[in-house]
C-alpha positions as CSV (number, residue, x, y, z in Angstrom):
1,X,-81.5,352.8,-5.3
2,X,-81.6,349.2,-6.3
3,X,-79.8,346.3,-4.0
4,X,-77.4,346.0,-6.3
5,X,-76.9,349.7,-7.2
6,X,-76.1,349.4,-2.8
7,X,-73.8,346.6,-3.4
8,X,-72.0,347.6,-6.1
9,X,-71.0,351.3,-4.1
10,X,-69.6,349.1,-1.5
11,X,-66.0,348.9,-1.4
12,X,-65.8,346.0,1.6
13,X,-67.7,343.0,2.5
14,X,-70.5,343.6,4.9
15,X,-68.9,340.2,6.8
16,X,-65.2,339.8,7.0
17,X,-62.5,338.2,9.3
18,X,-61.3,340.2,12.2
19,X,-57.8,342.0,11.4
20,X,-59.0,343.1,8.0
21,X,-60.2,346.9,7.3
22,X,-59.0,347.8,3.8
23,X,-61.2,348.5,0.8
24,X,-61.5,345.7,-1.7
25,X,-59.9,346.4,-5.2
26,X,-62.2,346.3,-8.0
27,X,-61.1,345.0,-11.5
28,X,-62.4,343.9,-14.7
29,X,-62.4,339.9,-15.0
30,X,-60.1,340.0,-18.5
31,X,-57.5,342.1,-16.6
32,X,-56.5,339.4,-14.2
33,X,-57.5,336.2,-15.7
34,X,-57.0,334.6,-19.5
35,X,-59.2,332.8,-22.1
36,X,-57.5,329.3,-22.8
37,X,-57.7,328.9,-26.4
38,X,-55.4,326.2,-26.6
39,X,-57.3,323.1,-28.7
40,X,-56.2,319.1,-28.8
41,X,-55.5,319.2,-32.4
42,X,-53.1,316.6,-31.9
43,X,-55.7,314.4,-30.2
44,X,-53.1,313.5,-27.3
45,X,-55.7,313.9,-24.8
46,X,-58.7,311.9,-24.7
47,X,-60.2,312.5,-21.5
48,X,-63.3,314.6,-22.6
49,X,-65.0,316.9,-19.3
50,X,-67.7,317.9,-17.9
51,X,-69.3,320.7,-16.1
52,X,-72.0,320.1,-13.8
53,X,-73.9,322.9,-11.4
54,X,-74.0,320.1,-8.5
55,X,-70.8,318.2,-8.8
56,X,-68.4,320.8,-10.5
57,X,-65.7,319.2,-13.0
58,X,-66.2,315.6,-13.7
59,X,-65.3,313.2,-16.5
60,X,-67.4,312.6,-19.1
61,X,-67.3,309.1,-18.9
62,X,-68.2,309.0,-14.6
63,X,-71.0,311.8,-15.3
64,X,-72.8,309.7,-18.0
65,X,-71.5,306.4,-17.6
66,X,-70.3,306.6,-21.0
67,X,-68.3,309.1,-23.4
68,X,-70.8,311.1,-25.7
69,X,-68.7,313.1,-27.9
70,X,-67.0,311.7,-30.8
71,X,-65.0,314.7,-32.9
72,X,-62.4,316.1,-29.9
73,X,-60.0,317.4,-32.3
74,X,-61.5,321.0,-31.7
75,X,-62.0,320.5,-28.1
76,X,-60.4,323.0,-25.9
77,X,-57.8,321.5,-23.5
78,X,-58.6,322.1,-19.8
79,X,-55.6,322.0,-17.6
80,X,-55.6,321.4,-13.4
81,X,-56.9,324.9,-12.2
82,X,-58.6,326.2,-15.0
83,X,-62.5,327.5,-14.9
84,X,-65.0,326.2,-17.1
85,X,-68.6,328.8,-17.7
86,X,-70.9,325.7,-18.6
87,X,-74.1,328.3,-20.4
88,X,-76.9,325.7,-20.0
89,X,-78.3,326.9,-17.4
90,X,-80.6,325.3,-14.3
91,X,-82.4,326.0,-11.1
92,X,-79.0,325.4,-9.5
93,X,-77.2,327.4,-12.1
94,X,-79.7,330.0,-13.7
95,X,-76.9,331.9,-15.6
96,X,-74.7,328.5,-15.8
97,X,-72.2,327.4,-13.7
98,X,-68.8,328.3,-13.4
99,X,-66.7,325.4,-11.3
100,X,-62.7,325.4,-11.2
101,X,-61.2,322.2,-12.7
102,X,-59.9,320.3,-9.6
103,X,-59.5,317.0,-11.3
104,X,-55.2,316.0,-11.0
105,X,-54.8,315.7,-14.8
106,X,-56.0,317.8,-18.1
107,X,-58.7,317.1,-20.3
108,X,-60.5,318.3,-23.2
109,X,-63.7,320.5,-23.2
110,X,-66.6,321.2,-26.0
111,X,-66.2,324.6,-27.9
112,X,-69.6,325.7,-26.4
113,X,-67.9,326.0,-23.2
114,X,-65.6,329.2,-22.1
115,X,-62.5,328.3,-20.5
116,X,-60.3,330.2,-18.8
117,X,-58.0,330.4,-15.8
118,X,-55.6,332.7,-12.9
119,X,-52.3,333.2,-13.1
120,X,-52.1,333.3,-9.2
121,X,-53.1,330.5,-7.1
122,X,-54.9,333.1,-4.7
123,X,-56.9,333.9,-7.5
124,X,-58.1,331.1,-8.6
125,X,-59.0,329.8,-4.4
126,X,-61.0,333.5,-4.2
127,X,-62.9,333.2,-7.5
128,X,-63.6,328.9,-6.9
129,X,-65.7,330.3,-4.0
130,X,-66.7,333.6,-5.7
131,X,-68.7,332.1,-8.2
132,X,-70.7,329.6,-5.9
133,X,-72.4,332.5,-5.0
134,X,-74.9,335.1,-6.8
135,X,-72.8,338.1,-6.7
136,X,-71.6,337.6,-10.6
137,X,-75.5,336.8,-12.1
138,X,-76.5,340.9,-12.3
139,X,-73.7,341.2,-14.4
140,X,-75.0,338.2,-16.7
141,X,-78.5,339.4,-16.3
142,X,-77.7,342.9,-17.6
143,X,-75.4,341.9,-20.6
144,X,-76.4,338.4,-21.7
145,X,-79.7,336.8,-22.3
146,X,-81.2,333.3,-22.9
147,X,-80.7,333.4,-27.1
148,X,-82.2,331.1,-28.8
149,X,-82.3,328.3,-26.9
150,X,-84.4,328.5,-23.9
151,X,-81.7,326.0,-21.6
152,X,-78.7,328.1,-23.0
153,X,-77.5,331.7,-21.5
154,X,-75.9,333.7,-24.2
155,X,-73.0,336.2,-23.3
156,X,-70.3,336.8,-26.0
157,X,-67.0,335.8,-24.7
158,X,-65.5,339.5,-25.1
159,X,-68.5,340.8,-22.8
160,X,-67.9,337.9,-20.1
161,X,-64.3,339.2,-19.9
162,X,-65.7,342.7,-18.6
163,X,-67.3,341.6,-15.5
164,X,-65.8,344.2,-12.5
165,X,-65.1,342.3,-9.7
166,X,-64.0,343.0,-6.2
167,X,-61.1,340.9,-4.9
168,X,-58.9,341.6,-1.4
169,X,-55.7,343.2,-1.6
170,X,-54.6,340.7,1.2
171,X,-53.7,337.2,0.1
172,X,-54.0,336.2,3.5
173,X,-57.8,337.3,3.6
174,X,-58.0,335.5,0.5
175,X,-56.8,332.3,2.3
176,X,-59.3,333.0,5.2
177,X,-62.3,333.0,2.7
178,X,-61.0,329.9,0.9
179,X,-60.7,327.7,4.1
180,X,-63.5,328.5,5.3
181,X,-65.4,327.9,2.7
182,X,-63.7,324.3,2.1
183,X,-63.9,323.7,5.6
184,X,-67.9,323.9,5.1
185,X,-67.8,322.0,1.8
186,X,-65.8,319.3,3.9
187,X,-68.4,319.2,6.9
188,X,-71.4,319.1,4.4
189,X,-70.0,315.9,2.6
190,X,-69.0,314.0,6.2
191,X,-72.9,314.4,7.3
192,X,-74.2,313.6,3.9
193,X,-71.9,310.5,3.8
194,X,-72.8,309.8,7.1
195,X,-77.0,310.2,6.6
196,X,-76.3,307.8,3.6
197,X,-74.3,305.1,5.8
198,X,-77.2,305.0,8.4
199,X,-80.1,304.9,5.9
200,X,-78.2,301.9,4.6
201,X,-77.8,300.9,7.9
202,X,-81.4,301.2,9.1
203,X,-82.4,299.7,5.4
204,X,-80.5,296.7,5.9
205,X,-81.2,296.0,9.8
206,X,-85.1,296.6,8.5
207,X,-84.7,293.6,5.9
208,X,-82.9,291.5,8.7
209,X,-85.3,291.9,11.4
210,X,-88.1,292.2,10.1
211,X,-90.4,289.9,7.8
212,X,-91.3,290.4,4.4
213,X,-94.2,288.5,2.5
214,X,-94.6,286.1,5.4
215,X,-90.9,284.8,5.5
216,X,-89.2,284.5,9.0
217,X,-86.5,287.4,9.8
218,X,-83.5,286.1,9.1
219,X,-81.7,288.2,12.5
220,X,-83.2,288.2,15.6
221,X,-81.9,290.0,19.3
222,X,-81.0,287.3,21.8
223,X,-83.2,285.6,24.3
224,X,-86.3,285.5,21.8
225,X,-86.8,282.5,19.9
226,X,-90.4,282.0,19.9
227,X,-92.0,281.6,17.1
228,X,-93.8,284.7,15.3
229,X,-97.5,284.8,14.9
230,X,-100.1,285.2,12.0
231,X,-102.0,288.2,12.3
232,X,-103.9,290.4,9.4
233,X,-103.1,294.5,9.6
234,X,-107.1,294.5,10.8
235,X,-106.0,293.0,14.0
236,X,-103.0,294.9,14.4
237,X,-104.4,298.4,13.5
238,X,-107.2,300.5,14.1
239,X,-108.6,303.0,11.1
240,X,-110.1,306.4,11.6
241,X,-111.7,308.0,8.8
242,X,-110.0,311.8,7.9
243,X,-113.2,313.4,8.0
244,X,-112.9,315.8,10.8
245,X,-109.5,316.6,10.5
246,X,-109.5,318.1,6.6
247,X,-108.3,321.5,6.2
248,X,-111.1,323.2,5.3
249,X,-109.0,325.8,3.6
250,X,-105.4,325.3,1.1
251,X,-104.3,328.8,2.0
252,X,-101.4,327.7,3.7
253,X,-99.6,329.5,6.0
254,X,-95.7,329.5,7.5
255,X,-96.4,328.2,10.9
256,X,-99.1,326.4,12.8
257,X,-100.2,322.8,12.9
258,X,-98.8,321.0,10.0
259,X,-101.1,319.6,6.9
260,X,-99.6,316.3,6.0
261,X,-99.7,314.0,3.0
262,X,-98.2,310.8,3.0
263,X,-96.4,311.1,-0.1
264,X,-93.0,312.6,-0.2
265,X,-94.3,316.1,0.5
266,X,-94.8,314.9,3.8
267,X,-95.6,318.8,5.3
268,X,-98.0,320.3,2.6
269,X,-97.8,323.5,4.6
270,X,-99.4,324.9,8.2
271,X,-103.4,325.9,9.3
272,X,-104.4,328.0,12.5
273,X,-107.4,325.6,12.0
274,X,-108.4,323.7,15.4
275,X,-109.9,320.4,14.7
276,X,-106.5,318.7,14.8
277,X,-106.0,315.2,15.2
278,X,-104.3,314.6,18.9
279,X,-104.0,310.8,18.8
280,X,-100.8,309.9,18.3
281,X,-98.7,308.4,17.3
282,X,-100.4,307.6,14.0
283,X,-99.6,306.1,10.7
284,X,-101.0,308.3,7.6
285,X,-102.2,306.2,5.0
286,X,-103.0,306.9,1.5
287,X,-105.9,304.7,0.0
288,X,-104.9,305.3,-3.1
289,X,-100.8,305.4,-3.6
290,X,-100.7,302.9,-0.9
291,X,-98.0,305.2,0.5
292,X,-97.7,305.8,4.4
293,X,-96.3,308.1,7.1
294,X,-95.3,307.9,10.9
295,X,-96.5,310.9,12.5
296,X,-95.8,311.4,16.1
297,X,-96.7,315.3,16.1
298,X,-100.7,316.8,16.0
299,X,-101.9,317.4,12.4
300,X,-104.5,317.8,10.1
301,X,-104.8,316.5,6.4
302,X,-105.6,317.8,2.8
303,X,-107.6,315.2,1.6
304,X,-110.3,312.3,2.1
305,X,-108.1,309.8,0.4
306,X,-106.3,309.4,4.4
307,X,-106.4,306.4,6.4
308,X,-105.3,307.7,10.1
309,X,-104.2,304.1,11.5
310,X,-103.6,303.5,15.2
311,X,-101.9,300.7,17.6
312,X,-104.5,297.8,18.4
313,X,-102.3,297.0,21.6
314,X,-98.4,296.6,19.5
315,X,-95.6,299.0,19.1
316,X,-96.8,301.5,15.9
317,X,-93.6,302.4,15.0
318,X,-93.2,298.2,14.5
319,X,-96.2,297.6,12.9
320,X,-95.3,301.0,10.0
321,X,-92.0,299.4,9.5
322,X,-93.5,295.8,8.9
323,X,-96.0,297.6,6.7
324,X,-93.7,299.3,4.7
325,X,-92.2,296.0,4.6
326,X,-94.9,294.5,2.4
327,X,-95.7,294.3,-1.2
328,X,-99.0,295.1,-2.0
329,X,-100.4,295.3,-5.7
330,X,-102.5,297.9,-6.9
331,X,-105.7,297.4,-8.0
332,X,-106.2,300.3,-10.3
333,X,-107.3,303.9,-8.8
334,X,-109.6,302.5,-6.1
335,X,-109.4,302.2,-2.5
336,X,-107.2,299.8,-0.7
337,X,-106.9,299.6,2.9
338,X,-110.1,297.5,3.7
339,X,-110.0,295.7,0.4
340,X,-106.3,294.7,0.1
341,X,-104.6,296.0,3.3
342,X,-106.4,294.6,6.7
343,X,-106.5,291.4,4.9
344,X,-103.0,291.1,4.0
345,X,-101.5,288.6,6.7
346,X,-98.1,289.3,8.4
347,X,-95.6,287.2,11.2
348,X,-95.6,289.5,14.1
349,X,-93.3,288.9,17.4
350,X,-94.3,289.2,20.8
351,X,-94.5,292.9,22.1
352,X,-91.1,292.6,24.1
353,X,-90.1,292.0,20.7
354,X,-91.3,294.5,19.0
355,X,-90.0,297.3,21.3
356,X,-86.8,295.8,20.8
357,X,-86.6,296.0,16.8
358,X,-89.1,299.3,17.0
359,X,-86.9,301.2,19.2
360,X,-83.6,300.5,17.4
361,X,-84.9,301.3,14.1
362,X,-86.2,304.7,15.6
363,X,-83.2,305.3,16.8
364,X,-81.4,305.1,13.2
365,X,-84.1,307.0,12.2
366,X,-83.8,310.1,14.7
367,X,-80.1,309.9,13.6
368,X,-81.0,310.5,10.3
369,X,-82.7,313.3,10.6
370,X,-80.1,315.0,13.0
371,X,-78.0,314.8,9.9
372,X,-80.5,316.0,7.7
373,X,-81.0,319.3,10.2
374,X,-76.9,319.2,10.6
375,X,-76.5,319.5,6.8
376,X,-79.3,322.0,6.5
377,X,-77.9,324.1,8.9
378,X,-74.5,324.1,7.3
379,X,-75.8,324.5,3.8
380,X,-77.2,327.7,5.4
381,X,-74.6,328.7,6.9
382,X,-72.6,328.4,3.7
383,X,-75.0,330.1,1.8
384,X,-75.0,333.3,4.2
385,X,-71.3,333.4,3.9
386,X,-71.2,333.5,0.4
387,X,-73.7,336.4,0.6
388,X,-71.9,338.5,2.8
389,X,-68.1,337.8,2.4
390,X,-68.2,339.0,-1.5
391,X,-69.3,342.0,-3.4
């Protein structure tokens, strides 16, 4: 017996909130919901939707900065409430998404979407959560396909309306699931607004403290007014050849000393490998992108193409932000760091200094990530919930 031939004999939740025993009902989709079929042929509204699988219901005109359709006479009218079934699908939405139209005014919505909607608020909360999840998409596996177009799903309308679903019998468990689940939604965008306010924070203190293409910082902490001094990157940093510390092997595996890159990937994956690089801190430096990593952890790397680059007798963390800080040109797919990068010259405070701006911007830093781990967390968090509080 298949997972979902195990789910679908359930008649409960394998999660629920404490007070609530009863079976679930189970009921076709069409039986307690409609297909709005009502079209602006008078053309009295104008304010053309959209469905998105990240942001849900938006206007046309916010989710591509401009309106995109012209003929809206056929357009189906979307009222407050309604759900949309968007069929291009997406690696957040393989089947499509389904999202509930929230907006506080009606719109108008392309033929090739479905729209339909509850006639009971409790409803339409318990099916806004119900289809965030992936209990509805073996139903849309087993009686729709891709058709013709490969970023389309195709289910006929009458088909979609068949769906069996299993809803509460209680509204008030209804009204548990929803607020919860909102409550989440709520927490995730507070961090995420939050991450975004300190990384323009830490972006803005970095271009006030801190030089750029041998310009004095135009914000500095009181009691230091001496001047800043000239020093190439070759004086500031040592450079250590990868050599020793290159996997010898890409078979990654889940945990172990991390194999960096210093592009975005950041953590390429893990090695049980033991000729790890212990001196850190350390900036990772790429020869060719000219991209660069703190690291303040052991490690090995992938390639040859690494500078490791270490403190000659300043604060690191300083010295990567002041590096990061520069604009370096390219010279084609060569080599940089001895040819462009130790000569480059830079204004550098005194040490006291440097621990001063270093440490601050570290702090913003290790902020930002807590939020990144906070919203992690909660996003799997949510994600469990919405695998075990619905059949």
């Amino acid at each position: 017996m298949t997972k979902a031939d195990k789910e679908g004999q359930r008649k409960a939740p394998i999660l629920r909130f404490k007070g609530f025993t009863d079976d679930w009902e189970q009921r076709q989709l069409g039986d307690i919901s409609e297909k709005r079929i009502e079209k602006n042929n008078s053309l009295s509204i104008d304010n053309i939707l959209s469905n998105s699988a990240i942001y849900g219901i938006v206007k046309q005109t916010q989710y591509f900065d401009k309106t995109i359709a012209n003929n809206i006479q056929n357009y189906y009218v979307v009222h407050t409430n309604d759900f949309i079934y968007n069929p291009r699908i997406s690696n957040n939405a393989p089947f499509g998404p389904i999202s509930r139209n929230k907006l506080a005014e009606s719109g108008v919505m392309s033929p090739l979407y479905l729209v339909f909607y509850f006639s009971k608020k409790s409803l339409s909360d318990f099916f806004e959560i119900y289809f965030k999840s992936s209990k509805w998409h073996n139903f849309m596996y087993m009686h729709g396909n891709s058709g013709a177009r490969s970023d389309r799903f195709a289910i006929k309308d009458d088909e979609f309306f068949k769906m069996r679903v299993k809803i509460p019998h209680n509204k008030s468990e209804i009204d548990k699931i929803y607020r919860l689940n909102i409550l989440l939604n709520n927490l995730i965008t507070l961090y995420e607004m939050k991450k975004q306010l300190l990384t323009q924070l830490k972006q803005g203190i970095v271009n006030f403290l801190i030089t750029k293409n041998g310009q004095k910082p135009q914000l500095r902490f009181s009691g230091f007014n001496n001047n800043w001094e000239s020093k190439s990157f070759e004086k500031l940093l040592n450079y250590e050849q990868p050599t020793k510390y290159i996997v010898k092997k890409a078979d990654y595996i889940s945990q172990g000393t991390p194999v960096l890159t210093a592009n975005k990937s950041f953590i390429l994956g893990y090695t049980n490998e033991t000729n790890v690089y212990q001196n850190i801190p350390a900036i990772i430096f790429d020869d060719f992108t000219l991209e660069s990593k703190y690291v303040d952890f052991p490690f090995m790397v992938k390639s040859s193409a690494i500078k490791i680059l270490t403190s000659k007798n300043s604060n690191l963390f300083f010295i990567y932000q002041l590096l990061n800080n520069q604009k370096f040109v390219q010279e084609g797919h060569s080599r940089h760091y001895i040819s462009v990068v130790q000569k480059k010259k830079v204004l550098v405070p005194s040490i006291q200094e440097q621990n001063k701006i270093g440490n601050l911007i570290k702090q913003l830093k290790n902020s930002i990530e807590q939020n990144s781990d906070i919203i992690a967390l909660l996003k799997s968090l949510k994600e469990f919930l919405l695998q075990n509080m619905f059949l």
